[in-house]
N, C-alpha and C positions, 0 to 999 in steps of 0.2 A: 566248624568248631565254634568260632565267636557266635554266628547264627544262632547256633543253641541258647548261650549266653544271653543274647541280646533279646531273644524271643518274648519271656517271661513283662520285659519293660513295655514292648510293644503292644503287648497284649494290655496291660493296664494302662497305655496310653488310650488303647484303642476305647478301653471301657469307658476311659474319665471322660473323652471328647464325643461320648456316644450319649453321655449322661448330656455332657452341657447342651448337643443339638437340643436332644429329647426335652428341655427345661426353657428352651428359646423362642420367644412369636415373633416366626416368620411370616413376612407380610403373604408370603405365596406358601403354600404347603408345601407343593412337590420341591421347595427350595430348598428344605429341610433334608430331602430322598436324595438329592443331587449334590450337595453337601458332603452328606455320608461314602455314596461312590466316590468322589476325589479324595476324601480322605482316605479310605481304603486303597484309591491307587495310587497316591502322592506321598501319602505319610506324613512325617512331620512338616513340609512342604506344605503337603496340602492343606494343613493346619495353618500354618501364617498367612497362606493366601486368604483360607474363611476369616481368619482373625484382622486381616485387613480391611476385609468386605464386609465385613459383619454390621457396621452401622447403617451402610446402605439398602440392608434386606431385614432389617430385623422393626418391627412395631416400635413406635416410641411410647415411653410408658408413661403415661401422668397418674398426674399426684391429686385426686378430688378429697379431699377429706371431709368429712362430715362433721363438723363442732357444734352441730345445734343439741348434740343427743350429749347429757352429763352424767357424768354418772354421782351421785350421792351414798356415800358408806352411814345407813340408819344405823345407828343406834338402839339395841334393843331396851324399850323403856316397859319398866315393870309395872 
């Protein structure tokens, strides 16, 4: 009976945490695939465990920005 209830939340937990793997650079791909199974068999479990680990496996992202290109708003002259 709660089952039923609780079903619907699980499910959209499942979507949201399926989203952030899918948007994450893992340093290994199959990290990603292996991820996915724990969370599928742990739950929300096995959600805090990725969210513990997740600095450890995930790419670091730098910051290159490119300042040499300006951009100039012309003015159209008649």
């Amino acid at each position: 009976m709660i089952i039923s209830y609780l079903l619907p939340f699980y499910m959209a937990f499942l979507i949201m945490v399926f989203k952030e793997l899918s948007l994450t650079d893992f340093k290994k791909v199959k990290d990603r695939y292996i991820w996915m199974v724990l969370i599928v068999a742990f739950g929300v479990i096995g959600y805090f465990f990725y969210f513990s680990f997740k600095r450890k496996l995930i790419t670091e992202r730098k910051f290159h920005p490119d300042f040499t290109k300006t951009r100039y708003y012309q003015s159209k002259s008649n």
